[in-house]
Structure formats: C-alpha cells, structure tokens
C-alpha positions in Angstrom: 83.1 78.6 96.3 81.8 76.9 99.5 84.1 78.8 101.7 82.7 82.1 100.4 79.3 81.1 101.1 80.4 79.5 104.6 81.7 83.7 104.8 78.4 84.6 104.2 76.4 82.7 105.9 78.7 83.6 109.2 78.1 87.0 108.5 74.3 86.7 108.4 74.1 84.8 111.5 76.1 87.2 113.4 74.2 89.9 112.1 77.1 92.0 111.1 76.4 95.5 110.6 73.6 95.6 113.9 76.6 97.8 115.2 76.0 100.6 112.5 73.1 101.6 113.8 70.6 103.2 111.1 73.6 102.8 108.5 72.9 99.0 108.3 70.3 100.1 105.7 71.3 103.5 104.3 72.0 103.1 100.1 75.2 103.2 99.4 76.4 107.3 98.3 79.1 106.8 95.6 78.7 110.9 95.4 79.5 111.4 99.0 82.3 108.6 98.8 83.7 111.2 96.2 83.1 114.1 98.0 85.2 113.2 101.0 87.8 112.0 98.9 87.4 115.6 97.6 87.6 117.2 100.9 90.9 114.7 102.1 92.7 116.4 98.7 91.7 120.2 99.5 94.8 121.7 98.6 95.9 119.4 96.0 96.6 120.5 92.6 94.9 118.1 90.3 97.6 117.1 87.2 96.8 117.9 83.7 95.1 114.6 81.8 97.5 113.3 79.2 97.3 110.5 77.1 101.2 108.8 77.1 102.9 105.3 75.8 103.3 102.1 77.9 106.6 102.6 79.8 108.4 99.0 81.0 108.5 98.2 84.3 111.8 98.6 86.5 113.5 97.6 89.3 115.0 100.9 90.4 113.9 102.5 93.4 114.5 105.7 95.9 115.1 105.3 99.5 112.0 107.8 101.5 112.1 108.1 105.1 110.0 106.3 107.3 108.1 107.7 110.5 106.2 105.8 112.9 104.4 102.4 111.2 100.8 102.5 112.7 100.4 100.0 115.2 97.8 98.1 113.1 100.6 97.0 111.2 100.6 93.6 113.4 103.3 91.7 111.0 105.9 94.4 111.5 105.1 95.0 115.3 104.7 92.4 116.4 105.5 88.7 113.8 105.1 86.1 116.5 101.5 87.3 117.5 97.9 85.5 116.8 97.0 88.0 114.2 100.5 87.7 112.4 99.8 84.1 112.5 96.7 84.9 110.5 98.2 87.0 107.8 101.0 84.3 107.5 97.9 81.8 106.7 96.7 84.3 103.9 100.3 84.4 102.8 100.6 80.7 102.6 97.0 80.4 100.7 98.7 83.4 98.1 101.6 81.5 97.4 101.4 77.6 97.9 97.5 77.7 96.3 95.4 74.6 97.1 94.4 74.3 93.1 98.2 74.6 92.3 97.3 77.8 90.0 100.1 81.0 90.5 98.9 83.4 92.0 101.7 86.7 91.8 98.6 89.6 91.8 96.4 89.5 94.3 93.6 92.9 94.7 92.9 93.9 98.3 89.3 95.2 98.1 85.8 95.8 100.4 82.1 96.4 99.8 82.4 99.5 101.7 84.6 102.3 103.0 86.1 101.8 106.7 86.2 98.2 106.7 90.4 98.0 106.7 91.2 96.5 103.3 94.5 98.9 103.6 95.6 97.6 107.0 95.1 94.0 105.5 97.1 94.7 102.0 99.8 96.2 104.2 100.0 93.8 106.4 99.8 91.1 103.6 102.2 92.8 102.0 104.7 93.3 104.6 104.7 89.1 105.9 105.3 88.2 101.9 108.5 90.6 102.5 109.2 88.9 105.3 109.3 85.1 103.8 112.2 84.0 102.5 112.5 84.4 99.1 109.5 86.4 97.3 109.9 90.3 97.2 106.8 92.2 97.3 105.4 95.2 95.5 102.6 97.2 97.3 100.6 99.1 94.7 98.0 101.8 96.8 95.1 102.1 94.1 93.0 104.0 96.0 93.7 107.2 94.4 90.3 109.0 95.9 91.4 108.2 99.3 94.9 107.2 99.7 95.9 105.7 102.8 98.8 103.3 102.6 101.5 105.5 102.7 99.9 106.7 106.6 99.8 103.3 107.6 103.9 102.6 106.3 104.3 106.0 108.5 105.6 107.5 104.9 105.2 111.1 103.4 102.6 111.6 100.5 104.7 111.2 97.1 104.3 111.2 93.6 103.1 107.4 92.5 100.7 106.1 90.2 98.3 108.6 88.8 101.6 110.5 88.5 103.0 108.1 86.4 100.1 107.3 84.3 99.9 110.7 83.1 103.7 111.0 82.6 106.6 110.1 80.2 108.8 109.4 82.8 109.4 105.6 83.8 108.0 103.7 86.5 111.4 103.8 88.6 111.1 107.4 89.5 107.8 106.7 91.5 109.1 103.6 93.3 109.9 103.9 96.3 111.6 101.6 99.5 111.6 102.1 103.0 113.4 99.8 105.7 111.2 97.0 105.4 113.4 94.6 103.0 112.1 93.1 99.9 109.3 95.5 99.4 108.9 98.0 96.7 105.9 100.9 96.9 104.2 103.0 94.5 101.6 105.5 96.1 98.8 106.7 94.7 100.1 109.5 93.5 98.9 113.2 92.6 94.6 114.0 92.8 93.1 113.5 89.4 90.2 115.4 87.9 89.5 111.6 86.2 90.4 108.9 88.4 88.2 106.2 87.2 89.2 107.0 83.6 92.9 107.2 84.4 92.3 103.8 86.3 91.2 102.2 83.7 93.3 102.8 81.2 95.7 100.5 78.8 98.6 102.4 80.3 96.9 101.3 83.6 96.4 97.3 82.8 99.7 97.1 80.9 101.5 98.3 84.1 99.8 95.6 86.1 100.3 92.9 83.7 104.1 93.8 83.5 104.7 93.8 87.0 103.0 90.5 87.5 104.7 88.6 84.4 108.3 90.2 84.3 109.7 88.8 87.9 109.5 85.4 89.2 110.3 86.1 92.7 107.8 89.2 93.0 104.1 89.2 94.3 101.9 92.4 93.8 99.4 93.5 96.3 96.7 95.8 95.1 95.1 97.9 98.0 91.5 99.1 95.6 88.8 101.5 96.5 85.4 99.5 97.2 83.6 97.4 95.2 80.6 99.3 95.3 81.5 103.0 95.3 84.4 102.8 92.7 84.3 101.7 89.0 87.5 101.6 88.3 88.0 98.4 91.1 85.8 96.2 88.7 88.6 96.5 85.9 91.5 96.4 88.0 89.6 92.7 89.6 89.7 91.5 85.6 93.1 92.0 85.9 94.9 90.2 89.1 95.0 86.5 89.8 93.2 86.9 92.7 91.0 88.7 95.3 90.3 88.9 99.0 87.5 90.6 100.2 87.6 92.4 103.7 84.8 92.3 106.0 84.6 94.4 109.3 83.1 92.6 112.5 80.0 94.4 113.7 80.2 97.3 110.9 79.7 95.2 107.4 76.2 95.2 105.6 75.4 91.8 104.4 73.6 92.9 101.7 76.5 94.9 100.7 79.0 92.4 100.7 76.4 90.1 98.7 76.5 92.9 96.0 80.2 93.3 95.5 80.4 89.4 95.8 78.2 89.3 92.5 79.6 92.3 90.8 83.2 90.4 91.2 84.6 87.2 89.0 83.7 84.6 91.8 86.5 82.1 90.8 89.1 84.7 91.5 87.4 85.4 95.2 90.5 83.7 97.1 88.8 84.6 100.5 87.5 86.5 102.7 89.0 88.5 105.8 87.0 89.4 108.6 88.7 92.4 110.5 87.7 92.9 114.0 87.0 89.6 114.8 88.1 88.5 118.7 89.2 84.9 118.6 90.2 83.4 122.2 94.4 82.8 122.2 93.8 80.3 124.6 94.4 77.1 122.6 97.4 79.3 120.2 99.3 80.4 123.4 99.3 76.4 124.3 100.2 75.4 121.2 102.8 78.8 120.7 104.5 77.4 124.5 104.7 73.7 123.8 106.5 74.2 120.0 108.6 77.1 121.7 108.0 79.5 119.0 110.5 82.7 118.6 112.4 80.9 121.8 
C-alpha cells in the first residue's frame, strides 16, 4: 500500500482542507448528512419496506432521454483532453491490474460529502464505455443523495431502492442513454431505511450477479461516504476494488485517514485527487509530437 501512503503523505504536506476554513476541524454530522438528504427528497413519497426474493440479473434495458451532460463530464466532452487522459490511466489500472487479479466491480467512494466521487464514477464509467470491448454498468448507490442521473443530464427514475423492495426484475429499472455500451440503474425511490435496504441479501446478491454473470461487463459503484454512511462499509466487502476521492484544498486529512482504516486496505486501488492543477505543458508536447486525434 505504498502508493496510498505516498496519497497521504501528499495530502498532509499540502495541507489539504486549509481552504475549508473552520470546517477543517468540525466532527463529522452523519445527522445533518441525513437531514439534507431529507430536504433534497421533500416531496418524495417514501416506498413501503418489503422483504422480496433474489431476482437474476438481465440484460434488457429502456431507452430514457438525455438532456445536457454536465460539463464535468470531461471523457464525454471532451476524450482527447489532459483530464480524459487521466481517467483513461484509472481505466487501464481497472482493467489490465498490475497484480494480474480481475477486477469487474470497482466502488467509487469519499471521506466526505462534496469531494466529487460522482463526477469521477461517471467519468470512469463513461471512458470504460468508450474502450473497445468492455460494456459498463453504472450503479448510483447513493440513495440519500442521488446525483448521477444530474450529471448524465437524465430525469430522476425508478432504480435500485425500487427494485429492492419489488417483485419485479432488474430489467425494468435499467435504463440506456446515447452513450453506447453503458447500462444505468438510479438510485431509485426515497426510503424510510436506506442503510437497511442497502444492506441487504437482495442487495449483495444483485452485486455479486452483475459482477460474475458477464465477462465483457465492469460495474462502477458511485457510494455515499465512508464516514457518514453505513451501508458503504458493506457494499466495500463486496466489490473487487475501491478508489477513494480526495478534493484539492477541501479534504480533511484526518478524515481521509479514518475512512482509509474503516475500509479493507488491499482493495484500496487508489486514490483520486479532484481539483488538482497539473501544468499541460509537457502533455501538449508530447500530445503534438505523437499527433494525437490528428
């Protein structure tokens, strides 16, 4: 794990989280994490808790129409650009592994709220789509604050809580848009129960099917945080890997250290630090004398 502590050890020495002001040190507030969840739902009607059977896995899916993709996106606006290049490196690490272990499930996860795990699972998720072979299924498992069908410029639909607490089968909460090779399943309807219904056999048997029934599919996992969820401990148990995402200038240290320790350390794949500046200087050189997307 010397990489991870490398990660670290970069985070300390640019003192990340000196940005935040006074919330470098606040405690973390799982209740207030909750209650703005709550607040994002107002409206919703919460669906009746039901206990139902393991349903298999499909491949069918519905066609929803697609709005504006935010512009965060940087894989689907723009492929041939430094920060595309990156999430084609995570890509590679994801499916040509150094240890030569498979990796086909792979949970996008942070300490903290605001730090852009869902910007980097969709953006992971969208440059798998666009290799050559593998398709991709984008699972949003945030079901307190759903984001992923905003940043896919999709309406809110049924999705997973729906189908957790349903008979029905998995196809009829898939859903495709006009990226190719990539299948989506929101997060569905507000729960009363969400770390309960996150955590259920239903739950782990969906993940486990999806990752064992398709050779040519990977699985990205968008989770709440680390520290303000219970439900994204279980989920970890269950993927072949994680990636933690750190935000430049907003990330507590001590934060990341926790959720670093509450997580199985030899899944860690890596770490991601969003709104880092790197100087194109030397990629534009190296972009003009290999002629890239010329």
């Amino acid at each position: 794990m010397g990489k991870i502590e490398e990660a670290l050890k970069k985070l300390d020495a640019q003192n990340l989280g000196t940005a935040a002001g006074q919330a470098q040190n606040a405690p973390v507030d799982k209740k207030n994490y909750a209650e703005k969840a709550a607040a994002e739902h107002e409206g919703d009607t919460p669906s009746p808790v039901s206990s139902q059977g393991n349903e298999p896995a499909t491949t069918t899916t519905r066609m929803l129409k697609q709005g504006p993709v935010d512009f965060r996106v940087v894989v689907y606006h723009n492929p041939e650009s430094l920060a595309a290049e990156h999430f084609k490196v995570l890509r590679g690490n994801i499916m040509h592994p150094a240890d030569g272990k498979g990796i086909k499930s792979v949970l996008i996860t942070s300490a903290l709220e605001q730090e852009g795990k869902t910007m980097v699972a969709c953006n992971l998720a969208v440059s798998i789509a666009q290799s050559l072979d593998p398709y991709v299924m984008l699972i949003d498992a945030d079901v307190r604050r759903p984001n992923v069908h905003n940043m896919l410029g999709l309406s809110k639909v049924k999705g997973l809580t729906d189908y957790l607490e349903s008979d029905s089968p998995l196809s009829e909460y898939l859903i495709k848009c006009n990226i190719d090779k990539m299948t989506i399943l929101q997060a569905g309807s507000l729960v009363r129960n969400p770390a309960e219904i996150m955590t259920s056999e239903k739950m782990k048997y969906l993940v486990k099917e999806v990752r064992q029934r398709y050779e040519d599919r990977f699985v990205v996992i968008d989770s709440p945080p680390v520290n303000l969820a219970a439900e994204t401990l279980v989920l970890a148990q269950q993927v072949d890997a994680i990636v933690m995402v750190v935000r430049y200038g907003i990330s507590d240290k001590n934060a990341v250290d926790e959720a670093l320790n509450r997580l199985e350390r030899g899944k860690i794949l890596g770490m991601v630090f969003n709104g880092f500046e790197v100087t194109p200087r030397k990629y534009t050189y190296y972009k003009k004398r290999y002629h890239y997307g010329k």
